[in-house]
LUMLUM-246812 format. One record per residue: y, z, x of N, C-alpha, C in turn. Coordinates in Angstrom, 1 decimal, padded with zeros to 4 digits. Layout:
N
n.c2 / n.c3 / n.c1 / ca.c2 / ca.c3 / ca.c1 / c.c2 / c.c3 / c.c1
Y / Z / X / Y / Z / X / Y / Z / X
...
***
This chain:
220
n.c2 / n.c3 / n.c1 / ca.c2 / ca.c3 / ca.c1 / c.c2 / c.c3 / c.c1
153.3 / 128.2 / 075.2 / 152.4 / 128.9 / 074.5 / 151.3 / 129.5 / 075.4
150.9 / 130.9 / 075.2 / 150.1 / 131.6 / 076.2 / 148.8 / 130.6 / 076.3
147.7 / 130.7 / 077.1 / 146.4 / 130.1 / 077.0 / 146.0 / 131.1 / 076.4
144.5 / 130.8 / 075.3 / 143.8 / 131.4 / 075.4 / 142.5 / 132.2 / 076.6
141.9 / 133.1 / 076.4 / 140.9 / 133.5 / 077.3 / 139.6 / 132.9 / 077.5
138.9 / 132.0 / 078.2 / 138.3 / 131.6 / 077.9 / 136.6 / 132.7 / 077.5
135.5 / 132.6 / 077.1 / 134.3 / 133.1 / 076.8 / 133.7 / 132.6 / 077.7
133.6 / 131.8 / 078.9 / 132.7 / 131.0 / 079.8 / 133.3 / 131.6 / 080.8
132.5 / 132.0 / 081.8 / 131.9 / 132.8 / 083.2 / 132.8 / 132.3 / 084.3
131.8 / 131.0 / 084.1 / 131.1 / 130.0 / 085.0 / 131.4 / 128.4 / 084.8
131.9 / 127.8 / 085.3 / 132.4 / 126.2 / 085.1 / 131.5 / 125.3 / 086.2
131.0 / 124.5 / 085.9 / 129.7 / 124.2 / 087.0 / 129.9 / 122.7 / 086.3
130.5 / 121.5 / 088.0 / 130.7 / 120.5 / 087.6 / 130.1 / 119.6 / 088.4
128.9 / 118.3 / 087.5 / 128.3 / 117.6 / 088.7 / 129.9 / 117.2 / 089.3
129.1 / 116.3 / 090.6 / 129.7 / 116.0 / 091.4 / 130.5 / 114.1 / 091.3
129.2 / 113.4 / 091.4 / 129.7 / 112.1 / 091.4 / 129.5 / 111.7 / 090.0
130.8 / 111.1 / 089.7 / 131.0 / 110.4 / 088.3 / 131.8 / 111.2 / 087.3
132.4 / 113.1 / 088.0 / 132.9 / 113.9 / 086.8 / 133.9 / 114.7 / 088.3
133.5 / 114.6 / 089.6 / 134.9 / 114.8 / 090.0 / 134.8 / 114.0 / 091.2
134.3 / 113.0 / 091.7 / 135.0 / 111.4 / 092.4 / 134.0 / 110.2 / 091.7
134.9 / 109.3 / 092.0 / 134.4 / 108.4 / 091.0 / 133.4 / 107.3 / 092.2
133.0 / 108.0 / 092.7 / 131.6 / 107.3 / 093.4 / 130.8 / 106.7 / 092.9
130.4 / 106.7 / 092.0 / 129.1 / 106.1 / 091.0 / 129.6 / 104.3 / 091.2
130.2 / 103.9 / 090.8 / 130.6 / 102.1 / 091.0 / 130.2 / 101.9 / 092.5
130.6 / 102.5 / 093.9 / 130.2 / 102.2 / 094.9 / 129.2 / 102.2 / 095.8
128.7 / 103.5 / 095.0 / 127.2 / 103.9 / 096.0 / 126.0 / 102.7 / 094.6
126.6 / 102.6 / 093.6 / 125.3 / 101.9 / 093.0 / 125.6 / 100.4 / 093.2
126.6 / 100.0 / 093.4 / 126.9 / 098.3 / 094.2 / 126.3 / 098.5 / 095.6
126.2 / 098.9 / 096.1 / 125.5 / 099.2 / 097.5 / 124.1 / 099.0 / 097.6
123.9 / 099.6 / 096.5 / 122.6 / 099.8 / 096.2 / 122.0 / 098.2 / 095.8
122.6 / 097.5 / 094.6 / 122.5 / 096.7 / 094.3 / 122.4 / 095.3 / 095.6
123.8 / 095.3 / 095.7 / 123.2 / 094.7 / 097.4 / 122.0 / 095.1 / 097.9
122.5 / 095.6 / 098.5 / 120.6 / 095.7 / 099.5 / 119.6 / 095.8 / 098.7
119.4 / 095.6 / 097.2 / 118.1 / 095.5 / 096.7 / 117.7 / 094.0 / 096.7
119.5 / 093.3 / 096.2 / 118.9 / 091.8 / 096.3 / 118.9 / 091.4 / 097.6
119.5 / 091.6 / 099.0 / 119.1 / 091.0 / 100.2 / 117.5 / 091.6 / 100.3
116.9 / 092.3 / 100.1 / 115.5 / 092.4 / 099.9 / 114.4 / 091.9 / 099.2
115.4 / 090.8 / 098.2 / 114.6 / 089.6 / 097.7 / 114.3 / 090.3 / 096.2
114.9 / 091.1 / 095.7 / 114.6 / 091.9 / 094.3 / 116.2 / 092.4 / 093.7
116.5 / 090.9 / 093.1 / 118.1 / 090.5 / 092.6 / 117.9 / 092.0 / 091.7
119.8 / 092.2 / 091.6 / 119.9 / 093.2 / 090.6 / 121.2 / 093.4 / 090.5
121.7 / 093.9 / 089.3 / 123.1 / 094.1 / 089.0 / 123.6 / 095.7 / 089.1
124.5 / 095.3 / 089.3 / 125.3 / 096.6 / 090.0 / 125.4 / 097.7 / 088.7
125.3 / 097.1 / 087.3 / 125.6 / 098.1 / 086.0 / 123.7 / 098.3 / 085.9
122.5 / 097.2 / 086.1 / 121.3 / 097.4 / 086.3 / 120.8 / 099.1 / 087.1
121.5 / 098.8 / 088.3 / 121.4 / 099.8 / 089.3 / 121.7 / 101.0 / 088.8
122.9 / 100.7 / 087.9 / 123.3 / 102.6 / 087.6 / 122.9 / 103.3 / 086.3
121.9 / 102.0 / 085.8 / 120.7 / 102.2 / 084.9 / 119.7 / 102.9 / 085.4
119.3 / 102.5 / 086.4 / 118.1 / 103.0 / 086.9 / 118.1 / 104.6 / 087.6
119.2 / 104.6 / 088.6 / 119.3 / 105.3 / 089.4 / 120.1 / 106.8 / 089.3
121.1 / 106.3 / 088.7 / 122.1 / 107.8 / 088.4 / 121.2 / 108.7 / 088.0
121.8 / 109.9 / 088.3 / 121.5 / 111.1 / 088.0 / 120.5 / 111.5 / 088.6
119.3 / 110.8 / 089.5 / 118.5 / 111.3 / 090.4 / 118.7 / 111.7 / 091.6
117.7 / 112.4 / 091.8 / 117.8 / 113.0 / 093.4 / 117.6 / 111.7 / 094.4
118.5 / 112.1 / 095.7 / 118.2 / 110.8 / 096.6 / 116.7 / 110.6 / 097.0
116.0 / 111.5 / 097.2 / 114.6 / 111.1 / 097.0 / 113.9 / 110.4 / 095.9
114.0 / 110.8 / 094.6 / 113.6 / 110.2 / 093.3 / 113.9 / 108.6 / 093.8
115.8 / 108.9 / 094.1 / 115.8 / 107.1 / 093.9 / 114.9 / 106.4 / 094.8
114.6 / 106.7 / 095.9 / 114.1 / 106.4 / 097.0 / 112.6 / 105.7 / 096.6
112.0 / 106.8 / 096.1 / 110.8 / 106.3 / 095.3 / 111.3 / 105.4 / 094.5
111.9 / 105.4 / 093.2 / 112.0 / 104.4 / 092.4 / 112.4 / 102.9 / 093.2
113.1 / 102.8 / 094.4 / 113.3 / 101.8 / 094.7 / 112.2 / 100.9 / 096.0
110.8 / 102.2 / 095.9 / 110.0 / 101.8 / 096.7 / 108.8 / 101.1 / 095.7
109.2 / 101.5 / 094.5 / 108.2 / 100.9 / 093.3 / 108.9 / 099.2 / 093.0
110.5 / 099.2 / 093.2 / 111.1 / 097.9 / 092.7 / 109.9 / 097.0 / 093.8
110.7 / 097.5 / 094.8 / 109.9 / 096.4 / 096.3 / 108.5 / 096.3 / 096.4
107.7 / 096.9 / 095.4 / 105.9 / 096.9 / 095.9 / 106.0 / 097.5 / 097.0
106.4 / 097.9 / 097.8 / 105.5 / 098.2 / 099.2 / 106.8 / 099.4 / 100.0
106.7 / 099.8 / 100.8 / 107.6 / 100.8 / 101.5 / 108.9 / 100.1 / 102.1
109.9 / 101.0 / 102.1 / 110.9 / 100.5 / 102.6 / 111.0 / 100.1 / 103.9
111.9 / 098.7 / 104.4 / 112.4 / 098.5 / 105.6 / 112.4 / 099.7 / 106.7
112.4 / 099.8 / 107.8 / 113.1 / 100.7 / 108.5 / 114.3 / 100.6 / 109.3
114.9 / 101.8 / 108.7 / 116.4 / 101.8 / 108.6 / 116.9 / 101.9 / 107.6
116.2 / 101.8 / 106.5 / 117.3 / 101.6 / 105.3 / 118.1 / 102.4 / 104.7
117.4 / 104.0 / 104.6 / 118.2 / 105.1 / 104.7 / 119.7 / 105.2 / 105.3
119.1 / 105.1 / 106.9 / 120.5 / 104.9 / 107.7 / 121.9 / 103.7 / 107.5
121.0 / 102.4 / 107.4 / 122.2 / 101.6 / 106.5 / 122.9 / 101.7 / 105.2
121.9 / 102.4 / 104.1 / 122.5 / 102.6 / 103.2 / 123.9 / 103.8 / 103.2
123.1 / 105.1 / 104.0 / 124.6 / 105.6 / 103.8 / 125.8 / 105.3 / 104.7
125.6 / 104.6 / 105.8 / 126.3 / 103.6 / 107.0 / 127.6 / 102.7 / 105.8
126.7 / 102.1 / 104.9 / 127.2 / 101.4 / 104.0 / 128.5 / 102.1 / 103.0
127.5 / 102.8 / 103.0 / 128.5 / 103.5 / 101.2 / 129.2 / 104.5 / 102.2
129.3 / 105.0 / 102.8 / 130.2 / 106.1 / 103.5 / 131.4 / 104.6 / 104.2
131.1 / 104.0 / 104.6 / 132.2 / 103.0 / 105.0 / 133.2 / 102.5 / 103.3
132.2 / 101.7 / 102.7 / 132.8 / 101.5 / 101.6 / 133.5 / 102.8 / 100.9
133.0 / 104.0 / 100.8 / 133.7 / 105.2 / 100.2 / 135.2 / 105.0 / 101.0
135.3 / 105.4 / 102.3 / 136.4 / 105.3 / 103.3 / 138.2 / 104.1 / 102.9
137.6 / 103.6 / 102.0 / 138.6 / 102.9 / 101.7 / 138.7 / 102.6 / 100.3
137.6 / 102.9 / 099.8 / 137.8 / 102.7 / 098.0 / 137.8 / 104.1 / 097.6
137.4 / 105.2 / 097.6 / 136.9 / 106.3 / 096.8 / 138.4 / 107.0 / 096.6
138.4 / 107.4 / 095.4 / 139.0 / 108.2 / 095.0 / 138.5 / 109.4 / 093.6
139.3 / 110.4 / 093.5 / 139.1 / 111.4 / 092.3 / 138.8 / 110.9 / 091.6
138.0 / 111.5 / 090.4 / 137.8 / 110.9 / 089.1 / 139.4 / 111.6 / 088.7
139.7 / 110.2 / 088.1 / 141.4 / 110.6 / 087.4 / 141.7 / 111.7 / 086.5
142.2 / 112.8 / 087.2 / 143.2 / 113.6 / 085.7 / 142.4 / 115.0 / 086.4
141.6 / 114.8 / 087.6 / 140.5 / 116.0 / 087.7 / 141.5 / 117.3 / 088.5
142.1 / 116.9 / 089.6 / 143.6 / 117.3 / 090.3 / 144.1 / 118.5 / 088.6
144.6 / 118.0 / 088.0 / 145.4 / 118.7 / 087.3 / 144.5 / 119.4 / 086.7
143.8 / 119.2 / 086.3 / 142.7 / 119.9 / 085.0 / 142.3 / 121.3 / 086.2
141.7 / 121.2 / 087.2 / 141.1 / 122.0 / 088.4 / 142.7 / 123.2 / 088.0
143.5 / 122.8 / 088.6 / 145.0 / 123.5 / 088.3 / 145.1 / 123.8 / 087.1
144.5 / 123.9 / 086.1 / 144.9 / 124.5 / 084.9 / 143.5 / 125.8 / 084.4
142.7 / 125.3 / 085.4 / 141.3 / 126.2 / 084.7 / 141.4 / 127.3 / 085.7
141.0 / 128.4 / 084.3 / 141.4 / 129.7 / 085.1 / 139.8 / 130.8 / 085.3
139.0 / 129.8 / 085.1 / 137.5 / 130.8 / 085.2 / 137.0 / 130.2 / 086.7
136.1 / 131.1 / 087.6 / 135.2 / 130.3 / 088.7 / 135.2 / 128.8 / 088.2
134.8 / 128.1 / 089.4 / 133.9 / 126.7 / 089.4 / 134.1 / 126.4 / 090.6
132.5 / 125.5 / 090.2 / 131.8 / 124.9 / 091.5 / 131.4 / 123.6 / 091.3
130.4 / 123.3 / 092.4 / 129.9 / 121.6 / 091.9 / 128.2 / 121.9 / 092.3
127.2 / 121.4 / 091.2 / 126.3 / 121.6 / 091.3 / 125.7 / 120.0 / 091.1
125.0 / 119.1 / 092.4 / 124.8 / 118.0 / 092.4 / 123.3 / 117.7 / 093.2
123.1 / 116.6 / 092.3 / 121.5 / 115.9 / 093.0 / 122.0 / 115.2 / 094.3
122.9 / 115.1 / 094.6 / 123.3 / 114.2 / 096.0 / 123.1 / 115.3 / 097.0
123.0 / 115.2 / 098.5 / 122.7 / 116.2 / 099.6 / 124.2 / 116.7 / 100.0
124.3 / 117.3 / 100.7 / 125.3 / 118.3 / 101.4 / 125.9 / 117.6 / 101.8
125.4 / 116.7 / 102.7 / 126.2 / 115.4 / 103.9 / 127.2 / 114.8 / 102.8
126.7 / 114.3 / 101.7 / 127.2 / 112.8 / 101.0 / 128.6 / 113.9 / 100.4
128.5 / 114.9 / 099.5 / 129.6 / 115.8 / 098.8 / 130.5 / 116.1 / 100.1
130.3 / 116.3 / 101.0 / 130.7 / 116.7 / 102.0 / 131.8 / 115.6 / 102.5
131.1 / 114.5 / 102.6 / 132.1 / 113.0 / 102.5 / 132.7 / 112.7 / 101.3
132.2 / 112.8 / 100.5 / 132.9 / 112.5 / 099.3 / 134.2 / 113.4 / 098.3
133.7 / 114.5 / 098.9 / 135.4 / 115.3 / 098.9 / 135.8 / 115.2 / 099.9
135.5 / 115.2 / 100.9 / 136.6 / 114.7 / 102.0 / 137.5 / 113.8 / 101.8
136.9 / 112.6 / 101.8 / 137.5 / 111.7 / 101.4 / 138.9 / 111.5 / 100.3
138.4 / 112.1 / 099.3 / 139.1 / 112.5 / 098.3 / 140.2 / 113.5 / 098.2
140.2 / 114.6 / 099.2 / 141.2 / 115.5 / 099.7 / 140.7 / 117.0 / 098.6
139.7 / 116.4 / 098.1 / 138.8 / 117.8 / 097.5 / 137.9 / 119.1 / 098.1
137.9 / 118.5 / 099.3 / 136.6 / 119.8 / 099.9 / 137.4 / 120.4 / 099.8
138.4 / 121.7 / 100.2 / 139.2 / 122.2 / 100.5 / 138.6 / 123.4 / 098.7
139.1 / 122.8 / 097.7 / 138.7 / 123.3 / 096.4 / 137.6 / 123.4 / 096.7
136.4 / 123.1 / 096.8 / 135.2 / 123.7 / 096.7 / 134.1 / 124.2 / 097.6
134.7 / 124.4 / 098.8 / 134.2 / 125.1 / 100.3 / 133.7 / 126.5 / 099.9
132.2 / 126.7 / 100.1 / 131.9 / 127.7 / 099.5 / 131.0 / 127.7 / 098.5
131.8 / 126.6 / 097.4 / 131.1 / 126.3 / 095.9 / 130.6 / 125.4 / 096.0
129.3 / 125.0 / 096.7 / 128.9 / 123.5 / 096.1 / 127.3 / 123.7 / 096.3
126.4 / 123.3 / 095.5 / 124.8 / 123.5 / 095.6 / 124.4 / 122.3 / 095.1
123.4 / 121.8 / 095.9 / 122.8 / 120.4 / 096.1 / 121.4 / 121.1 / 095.7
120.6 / 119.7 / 095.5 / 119.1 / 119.7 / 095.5 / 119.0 / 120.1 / 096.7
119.5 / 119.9 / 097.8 / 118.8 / 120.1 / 098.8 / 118.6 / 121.9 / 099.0
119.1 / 122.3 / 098.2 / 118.7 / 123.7 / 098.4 / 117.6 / 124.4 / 097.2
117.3 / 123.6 / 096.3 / 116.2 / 124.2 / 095.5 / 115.4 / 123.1 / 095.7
114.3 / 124.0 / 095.4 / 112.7 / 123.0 / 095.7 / 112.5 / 121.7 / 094.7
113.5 / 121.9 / 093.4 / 113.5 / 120.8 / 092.2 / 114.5 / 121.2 / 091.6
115.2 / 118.9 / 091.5 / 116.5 / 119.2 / 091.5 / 116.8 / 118.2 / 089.9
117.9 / 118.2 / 089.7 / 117.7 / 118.1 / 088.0 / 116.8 / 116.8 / 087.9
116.3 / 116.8 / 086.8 / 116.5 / 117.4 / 085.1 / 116.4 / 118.8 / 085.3
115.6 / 119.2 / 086.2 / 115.0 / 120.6 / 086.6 / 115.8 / 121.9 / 086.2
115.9 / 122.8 / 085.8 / 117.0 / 124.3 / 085.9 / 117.4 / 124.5 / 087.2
116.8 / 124.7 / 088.2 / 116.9 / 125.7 / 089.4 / 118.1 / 124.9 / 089.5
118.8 / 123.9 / 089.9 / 120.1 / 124.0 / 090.7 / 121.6 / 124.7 / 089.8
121.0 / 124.7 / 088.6 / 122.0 / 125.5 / 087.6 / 122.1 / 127.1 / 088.0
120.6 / 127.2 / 087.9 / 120.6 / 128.5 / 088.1 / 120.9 / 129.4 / 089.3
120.5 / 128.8 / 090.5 / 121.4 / 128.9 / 091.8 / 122.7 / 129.4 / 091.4
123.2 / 128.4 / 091.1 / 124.9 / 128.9 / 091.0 / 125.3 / 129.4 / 090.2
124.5 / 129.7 / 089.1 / 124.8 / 130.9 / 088.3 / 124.7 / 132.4 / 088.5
123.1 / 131.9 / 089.8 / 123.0 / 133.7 / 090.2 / 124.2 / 134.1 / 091.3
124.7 / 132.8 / 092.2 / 125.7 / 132.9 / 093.3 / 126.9 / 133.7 / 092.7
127.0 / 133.0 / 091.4 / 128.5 / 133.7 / 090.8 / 127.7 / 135.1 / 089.7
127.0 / 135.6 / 089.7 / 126.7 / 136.5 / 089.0 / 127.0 / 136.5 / 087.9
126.4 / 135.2 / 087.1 / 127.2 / 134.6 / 085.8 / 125.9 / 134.7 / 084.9
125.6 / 135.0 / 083.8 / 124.5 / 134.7 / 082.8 / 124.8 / 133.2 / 082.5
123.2 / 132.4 / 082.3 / 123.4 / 131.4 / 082.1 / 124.3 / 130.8 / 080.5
123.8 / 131.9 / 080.0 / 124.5 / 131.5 / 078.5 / 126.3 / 131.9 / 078.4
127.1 / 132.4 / 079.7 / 128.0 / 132.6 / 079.7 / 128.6 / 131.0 / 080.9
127.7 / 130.0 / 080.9 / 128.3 / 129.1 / 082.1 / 128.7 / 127.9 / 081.1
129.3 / 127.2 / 081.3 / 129.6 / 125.5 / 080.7 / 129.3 / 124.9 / 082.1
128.6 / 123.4 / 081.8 / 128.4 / 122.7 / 082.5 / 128.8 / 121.3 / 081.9
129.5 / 120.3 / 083.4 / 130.0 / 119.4 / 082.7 / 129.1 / 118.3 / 083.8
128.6 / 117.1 / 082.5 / 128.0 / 116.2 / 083.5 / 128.0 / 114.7 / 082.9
127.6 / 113.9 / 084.0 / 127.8 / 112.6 / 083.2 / 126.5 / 111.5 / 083.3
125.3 / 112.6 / 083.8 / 124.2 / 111.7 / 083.2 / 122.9 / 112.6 / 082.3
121.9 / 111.7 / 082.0 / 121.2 / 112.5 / 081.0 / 120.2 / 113.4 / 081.9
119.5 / 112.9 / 083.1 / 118.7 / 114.3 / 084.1 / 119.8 / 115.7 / 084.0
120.9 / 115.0 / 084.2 / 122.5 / 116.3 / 084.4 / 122.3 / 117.3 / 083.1
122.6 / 116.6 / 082.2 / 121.9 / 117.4 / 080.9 / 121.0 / 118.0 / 080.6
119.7 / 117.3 / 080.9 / 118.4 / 118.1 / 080.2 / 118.6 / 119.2 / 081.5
118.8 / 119.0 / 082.4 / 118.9 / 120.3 / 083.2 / 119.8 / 121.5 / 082.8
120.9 / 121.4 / 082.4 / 121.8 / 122.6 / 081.9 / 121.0 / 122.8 / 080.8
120.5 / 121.9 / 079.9 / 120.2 / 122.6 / 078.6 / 118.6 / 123.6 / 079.1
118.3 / 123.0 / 079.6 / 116.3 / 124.0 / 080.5 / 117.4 / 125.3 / 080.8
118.6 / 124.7 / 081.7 / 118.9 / 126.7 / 082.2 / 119.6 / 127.3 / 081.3
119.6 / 127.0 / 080.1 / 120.3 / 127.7 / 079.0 / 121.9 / 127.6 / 079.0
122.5 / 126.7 / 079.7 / 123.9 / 126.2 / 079.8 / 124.2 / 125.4 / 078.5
125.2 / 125.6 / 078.2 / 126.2 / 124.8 / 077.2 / 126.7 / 124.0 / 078.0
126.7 / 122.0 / 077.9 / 126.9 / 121.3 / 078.6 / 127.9 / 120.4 / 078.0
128.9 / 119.8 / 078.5 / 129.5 / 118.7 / 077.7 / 129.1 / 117.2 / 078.7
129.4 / 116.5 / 078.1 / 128.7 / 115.0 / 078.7 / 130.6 / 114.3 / 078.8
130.5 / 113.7 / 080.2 / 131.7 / 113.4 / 080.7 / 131.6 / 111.5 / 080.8
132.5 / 110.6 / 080.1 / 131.8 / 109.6 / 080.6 / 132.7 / 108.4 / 079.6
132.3 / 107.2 / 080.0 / 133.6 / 106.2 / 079.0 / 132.8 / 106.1 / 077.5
133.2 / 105.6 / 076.9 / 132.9 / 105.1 / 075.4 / 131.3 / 104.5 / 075.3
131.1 / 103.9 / 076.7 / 129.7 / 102.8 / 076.5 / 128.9 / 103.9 / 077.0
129.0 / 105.2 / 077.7 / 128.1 / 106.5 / 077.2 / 128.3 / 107.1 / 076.6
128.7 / 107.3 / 075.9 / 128.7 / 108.3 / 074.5 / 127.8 / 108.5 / 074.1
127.1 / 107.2 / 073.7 / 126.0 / 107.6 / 072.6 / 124.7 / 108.4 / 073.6
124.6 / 107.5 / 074.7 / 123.5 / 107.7 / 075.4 / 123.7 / 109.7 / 076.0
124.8 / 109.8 / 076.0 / 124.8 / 111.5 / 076.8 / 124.8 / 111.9 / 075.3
125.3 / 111.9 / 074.2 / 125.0 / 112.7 / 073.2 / 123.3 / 113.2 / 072.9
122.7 / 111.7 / 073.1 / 121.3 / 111.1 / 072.4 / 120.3 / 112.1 / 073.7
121.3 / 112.5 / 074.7 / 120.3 / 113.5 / 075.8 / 120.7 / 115.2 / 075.5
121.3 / 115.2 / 074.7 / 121.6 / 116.6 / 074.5 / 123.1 / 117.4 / 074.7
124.0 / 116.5 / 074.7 / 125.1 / 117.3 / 075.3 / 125.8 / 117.8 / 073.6
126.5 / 119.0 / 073.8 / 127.4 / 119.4 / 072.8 / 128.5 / 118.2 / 072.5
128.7 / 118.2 / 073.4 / 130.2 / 117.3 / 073.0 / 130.3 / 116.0 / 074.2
131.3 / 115.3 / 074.0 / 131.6 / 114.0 / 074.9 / 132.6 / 113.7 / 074.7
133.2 / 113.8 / 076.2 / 134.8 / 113.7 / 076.4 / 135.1 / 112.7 / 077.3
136.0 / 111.6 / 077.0 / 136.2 / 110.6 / 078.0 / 137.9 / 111.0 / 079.1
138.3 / 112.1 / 078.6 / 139.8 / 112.0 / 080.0 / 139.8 / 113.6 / 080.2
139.3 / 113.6 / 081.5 / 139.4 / 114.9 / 082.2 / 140.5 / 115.5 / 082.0
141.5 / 115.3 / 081.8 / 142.8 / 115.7 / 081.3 / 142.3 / 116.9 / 079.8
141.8 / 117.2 / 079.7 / 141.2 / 117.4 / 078.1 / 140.2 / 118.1 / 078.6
139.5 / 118.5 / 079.7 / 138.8 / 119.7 / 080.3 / 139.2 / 121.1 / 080.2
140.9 / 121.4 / 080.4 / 140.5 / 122.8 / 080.4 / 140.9 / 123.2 / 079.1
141.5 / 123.0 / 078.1 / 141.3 / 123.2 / 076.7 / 139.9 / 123.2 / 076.0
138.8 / 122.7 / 076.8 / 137.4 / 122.8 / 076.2 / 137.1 / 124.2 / 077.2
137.5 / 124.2 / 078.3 / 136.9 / 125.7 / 078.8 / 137.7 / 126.8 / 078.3
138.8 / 126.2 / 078.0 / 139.8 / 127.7 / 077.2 / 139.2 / 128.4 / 076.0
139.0 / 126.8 / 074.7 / 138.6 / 126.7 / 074.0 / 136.9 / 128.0 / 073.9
136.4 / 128.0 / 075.1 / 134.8 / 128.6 / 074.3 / 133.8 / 127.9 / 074.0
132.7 / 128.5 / 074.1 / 131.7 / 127.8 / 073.0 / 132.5 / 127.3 / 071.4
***
């Protein structure tokens, strides 16, 4: 059966947690080294706190857990850490390979993580290759989600109106940001977020990537 055409421009997908499944190992990382700093914490705690911010934001937030400023070094060990641990654990978020092969509009990856880490993290994954070219970090607008600007970047890159882009993401900063740039957003994520990406704004909530390009074919 023919596909339909899609009405969407623009496909604009965070990065960690909706196309590699990094989120379990950079926030166990995290968790570690909060409690060898004497400020115990759980690894599902951690990805309470932390997801969806900028690596600066977390930075702060985890300079408020400790009272006082960070170790020195800990920048450099933490991504020492998670870029080793990535190296042998990281893989795609499942089903994302075929879905990518079936979607027939632009897409990119629009993420609060810096250039270095996406850079490793599709690597790793055998994904840079797909999005060389397409990928926009915080680190290139002055404020990065909840914020619009990194939406809007890559809407202006692709000469896309914002109300012609879908955005897919799987935390709630990810959200309130597409909804500020006037994006139609869906919320990506297991059953135990559902409520919580809905309760931030997203149109819809879909747990198997597999089931992506029928929502972009699909339209508003």
């Amino acid at each position: 059966m023919p596909r339909r055409r899609s009405s969407f421009a623009l496909l604009i997908l965070d990065c960690d947690g909706v196309v590699v499944d990094s989120e379990p190992i950079t926030m166990r990382v995290l968790a570690q080294m909060l409690s060898e700093l004497g400020v115990p914490i759980e690894t599902e705690d951690a990805a309470r706190r932390f997801t969806g911010h900028t690596f600066a934001r977390t930075l702060e937030l985890i300079t408020e857990l400790l009272g006082g400023p960070l170790p020195g070094g800990f920048v450099r060990n933490y991504r020492d850490r998670t870029f080793a641990a990535m190296e042998s654990e990281l893989k795609p978020v499942e089903g994302i390979e075929h879905a990518l092969d079936r979607i027939r509009i632009p897409c990119c990856i629009a993420s609060n993580g810096p250039h270095l880490k996406m850079r490793k993290t599709l690597g790793v994954t055998a994904l840079l290759q797909r999005f060389e070219g397409r990928m926009f970090s915080s680190d290139d607008v002055a404020r990065g989600k909840p914020y619009p600007d990194l939406f809007l970047l890559a809407a202006r890159h692709f000469g896309a109106p914002p109300a012609a882009c879908l955005v897919v993401e799987d935390s709630a900063s990810g959200i309130a940001a597409a909804i500020a740039a006037g994006m139609l957003v869906y919320g990506f994520g297991g059953s135990d977020t559902a409520e919580e990406l809905k309760a931030a704004g997203a149109h819809a909530v879909f747990h198997r990537m597999i089931e992506l390009p029928d929502l972009v074919a699909g339209g508003a």
